[in-house]
Rosetta silent file (secondary structure, phi, psi, omega in degrees, C-alpha in Angstrom):
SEQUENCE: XXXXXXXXXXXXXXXXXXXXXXXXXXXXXXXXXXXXXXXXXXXXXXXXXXXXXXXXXXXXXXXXXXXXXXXXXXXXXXXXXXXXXXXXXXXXXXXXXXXXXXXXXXXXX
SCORE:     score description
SCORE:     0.000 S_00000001
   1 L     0.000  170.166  170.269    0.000    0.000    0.000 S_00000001
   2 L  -131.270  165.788 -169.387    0.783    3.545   -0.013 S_00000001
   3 L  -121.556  150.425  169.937    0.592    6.349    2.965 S_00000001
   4 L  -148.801  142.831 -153.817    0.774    9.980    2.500 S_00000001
   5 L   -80.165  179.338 -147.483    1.464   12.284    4.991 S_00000001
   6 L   -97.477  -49.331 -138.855   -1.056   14.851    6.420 S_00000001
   7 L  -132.746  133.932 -168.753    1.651   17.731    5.973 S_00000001
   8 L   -74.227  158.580  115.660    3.617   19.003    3.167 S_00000001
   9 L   -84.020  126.678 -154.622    7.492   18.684    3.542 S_00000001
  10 L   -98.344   92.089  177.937    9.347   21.924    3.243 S_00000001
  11 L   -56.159   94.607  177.740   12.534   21.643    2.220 S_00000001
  12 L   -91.106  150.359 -179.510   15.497   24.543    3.026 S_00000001
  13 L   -81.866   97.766 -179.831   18.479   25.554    1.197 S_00000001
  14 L   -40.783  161.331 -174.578   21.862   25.927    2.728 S_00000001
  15 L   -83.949  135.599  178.261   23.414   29.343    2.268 S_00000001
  16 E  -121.948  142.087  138.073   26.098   30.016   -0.293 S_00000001
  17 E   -92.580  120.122 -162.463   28.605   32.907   -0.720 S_00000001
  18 E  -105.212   -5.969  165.058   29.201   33.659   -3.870 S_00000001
  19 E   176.336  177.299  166.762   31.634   36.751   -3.493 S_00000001
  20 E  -151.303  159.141 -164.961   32.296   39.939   -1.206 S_00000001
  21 E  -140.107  124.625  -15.138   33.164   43.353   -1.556 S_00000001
  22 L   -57.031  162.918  178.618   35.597   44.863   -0.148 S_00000001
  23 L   -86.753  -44.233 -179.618   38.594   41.825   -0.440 S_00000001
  24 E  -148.232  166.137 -174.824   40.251   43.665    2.542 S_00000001
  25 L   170.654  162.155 -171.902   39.989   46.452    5.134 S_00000001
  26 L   -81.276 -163.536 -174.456   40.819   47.141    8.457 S_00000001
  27 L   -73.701  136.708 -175.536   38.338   46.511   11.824 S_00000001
  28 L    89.569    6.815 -177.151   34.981   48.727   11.325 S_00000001
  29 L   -66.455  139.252  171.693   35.393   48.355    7.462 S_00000001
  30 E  -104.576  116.181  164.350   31.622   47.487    5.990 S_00000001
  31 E  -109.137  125.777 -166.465   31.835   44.256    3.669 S_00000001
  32 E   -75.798  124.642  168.851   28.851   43.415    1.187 S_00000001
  33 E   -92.463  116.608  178.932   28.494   39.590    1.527 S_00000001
  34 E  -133.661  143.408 -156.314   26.480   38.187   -1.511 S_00000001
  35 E  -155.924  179.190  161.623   25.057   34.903   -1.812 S_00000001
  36 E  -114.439 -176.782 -160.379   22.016   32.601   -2.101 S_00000001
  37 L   -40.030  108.153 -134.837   19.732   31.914    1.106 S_00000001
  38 L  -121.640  -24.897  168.514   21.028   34.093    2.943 S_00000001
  39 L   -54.410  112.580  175.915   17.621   35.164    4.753 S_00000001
  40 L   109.657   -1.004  168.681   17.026   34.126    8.531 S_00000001
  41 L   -26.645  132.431  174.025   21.196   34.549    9.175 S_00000001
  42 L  -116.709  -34.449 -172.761   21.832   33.905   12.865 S_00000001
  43 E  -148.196  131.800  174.604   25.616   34.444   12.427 S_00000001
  44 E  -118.691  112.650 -170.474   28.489   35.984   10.499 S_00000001
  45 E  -130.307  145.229  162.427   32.362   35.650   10.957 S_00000001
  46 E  -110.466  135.637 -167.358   35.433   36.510   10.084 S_00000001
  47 L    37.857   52.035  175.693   38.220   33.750   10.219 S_00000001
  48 L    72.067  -13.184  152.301   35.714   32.876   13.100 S_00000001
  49 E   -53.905  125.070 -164.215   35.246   36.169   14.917 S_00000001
  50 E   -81.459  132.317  161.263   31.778   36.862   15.352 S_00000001
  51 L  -113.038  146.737  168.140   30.413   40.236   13.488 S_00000001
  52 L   -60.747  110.058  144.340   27.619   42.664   13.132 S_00000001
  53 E  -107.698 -172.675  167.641   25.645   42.124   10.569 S_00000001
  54 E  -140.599  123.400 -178.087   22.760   43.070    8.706 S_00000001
  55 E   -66.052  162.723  165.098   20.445   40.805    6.175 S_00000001
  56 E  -135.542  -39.990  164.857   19.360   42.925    3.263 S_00000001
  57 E  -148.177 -164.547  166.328   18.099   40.683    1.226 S_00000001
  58 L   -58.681  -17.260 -168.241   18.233   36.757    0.143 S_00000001
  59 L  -135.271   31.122  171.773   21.158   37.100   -1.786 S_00000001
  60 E  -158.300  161.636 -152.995   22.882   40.041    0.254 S_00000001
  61 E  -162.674  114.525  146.178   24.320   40.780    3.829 S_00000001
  62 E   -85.344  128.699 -161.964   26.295   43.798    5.100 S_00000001
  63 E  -110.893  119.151 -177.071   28.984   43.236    7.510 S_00000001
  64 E  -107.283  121.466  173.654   31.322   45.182    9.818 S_00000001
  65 L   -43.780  111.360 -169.314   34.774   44.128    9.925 S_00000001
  66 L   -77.568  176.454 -154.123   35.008   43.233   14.433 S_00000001
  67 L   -86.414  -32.739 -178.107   38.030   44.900   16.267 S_00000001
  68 L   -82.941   -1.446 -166.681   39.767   41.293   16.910 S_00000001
  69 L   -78.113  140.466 -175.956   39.429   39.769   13.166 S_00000001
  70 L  -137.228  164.136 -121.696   42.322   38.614   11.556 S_00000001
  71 L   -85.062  132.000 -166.638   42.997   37.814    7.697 S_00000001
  72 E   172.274  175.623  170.580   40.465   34.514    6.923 S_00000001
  73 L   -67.760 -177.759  171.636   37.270   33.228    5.222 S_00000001
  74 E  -136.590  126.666  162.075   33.733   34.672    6.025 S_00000001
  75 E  -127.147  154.808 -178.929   31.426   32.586    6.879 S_00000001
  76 E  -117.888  133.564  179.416   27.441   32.870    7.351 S_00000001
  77 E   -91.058  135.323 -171.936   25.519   30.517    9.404 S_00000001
  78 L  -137.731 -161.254 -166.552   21.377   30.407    8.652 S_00000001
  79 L   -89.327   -2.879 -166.935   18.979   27.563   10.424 S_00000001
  80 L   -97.308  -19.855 -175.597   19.741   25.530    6.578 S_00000001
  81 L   135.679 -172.418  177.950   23.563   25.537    7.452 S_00000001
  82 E  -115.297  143.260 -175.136   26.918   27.395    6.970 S_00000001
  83 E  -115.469  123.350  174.841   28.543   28.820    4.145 S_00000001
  84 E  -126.950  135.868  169.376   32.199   30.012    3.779 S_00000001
  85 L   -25.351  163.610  149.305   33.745   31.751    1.498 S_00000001
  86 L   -54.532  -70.080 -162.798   36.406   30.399   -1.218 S_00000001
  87 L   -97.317  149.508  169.615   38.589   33.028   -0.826 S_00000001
  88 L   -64.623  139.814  151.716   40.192   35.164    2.299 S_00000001
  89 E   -63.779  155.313  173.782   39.190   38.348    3.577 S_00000001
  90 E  -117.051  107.594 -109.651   42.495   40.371    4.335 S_00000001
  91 L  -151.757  102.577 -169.317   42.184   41.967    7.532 S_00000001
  92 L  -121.641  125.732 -140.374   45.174   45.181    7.263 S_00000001
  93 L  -107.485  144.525  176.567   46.129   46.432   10.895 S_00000001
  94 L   -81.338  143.484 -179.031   46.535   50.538   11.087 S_00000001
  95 L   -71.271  137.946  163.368   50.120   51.079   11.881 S_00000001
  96 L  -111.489  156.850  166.133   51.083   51.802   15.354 S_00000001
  97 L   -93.546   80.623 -179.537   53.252   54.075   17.356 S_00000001
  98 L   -88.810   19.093  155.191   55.541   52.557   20.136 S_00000001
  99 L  -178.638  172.015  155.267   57.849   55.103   20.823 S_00000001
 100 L  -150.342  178.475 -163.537   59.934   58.104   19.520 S_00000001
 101 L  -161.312  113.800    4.561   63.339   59.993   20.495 S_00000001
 102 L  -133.183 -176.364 -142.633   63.333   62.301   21.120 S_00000001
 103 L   -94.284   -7.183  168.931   60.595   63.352   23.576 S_00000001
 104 L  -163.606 -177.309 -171.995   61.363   66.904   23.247 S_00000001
 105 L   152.848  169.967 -178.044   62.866   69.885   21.344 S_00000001
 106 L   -78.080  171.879 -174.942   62.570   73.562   19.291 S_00000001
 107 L   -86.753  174.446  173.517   60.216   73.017   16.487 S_00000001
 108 L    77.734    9.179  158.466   61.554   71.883   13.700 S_00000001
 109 L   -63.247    0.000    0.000   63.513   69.295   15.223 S_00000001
């Protein structure tokens, strides 16, 4: 015989990325993530640092580079599964200043 269930099943579609824009920037940098179902995101990371995002649509996601992220994939997690990038993000650190000599002087020294 044959049975048929009461209730449709509804199948969902893991998330793909299919590129991003910018390929690098530093921490607070906004990256466009584009994809397919991409709607219902719970999480976004870079090289596994968790970031603020925002869905925009099914096939697009804006993203802020977090203060700890270092050079890595992106990936987005939705309730259908996770998707990571191909390619790296580049994560480029603002130069710092740990000292100078000398500490004081006429201008133009």
């Amino acid at each position: 015989g044959t049975a048929t269930s009461g209730s449709n099943f509804t199948t969902i579609n893991p998330p793909t990325i299919t590129s991003f824009a910018p390929a690098s920037g530093s921490a607070g940098t906004n990256v466009t993530i584009s994809g397919t179902n991409l709607t219902g995101a719970t999480a976004v990371q870079f090289n596994g640092v968790s970031a603020n995002f925002t869905v925009n649509s099914a096939t697009a996601i804006q993203a802020t580079v977090p203060a700890n992220a270092t050079s890595g994939p992106i990936s987005v997690t939705t309730p259908a599964g996770m998707a990571i990038s191909g390619s790296s993000f580049t994560v480029i650190n603002p130069p710092t200043i740990t000292s100078f000599t000398p500490t004081m002087g006429p201008a133009g020294a």
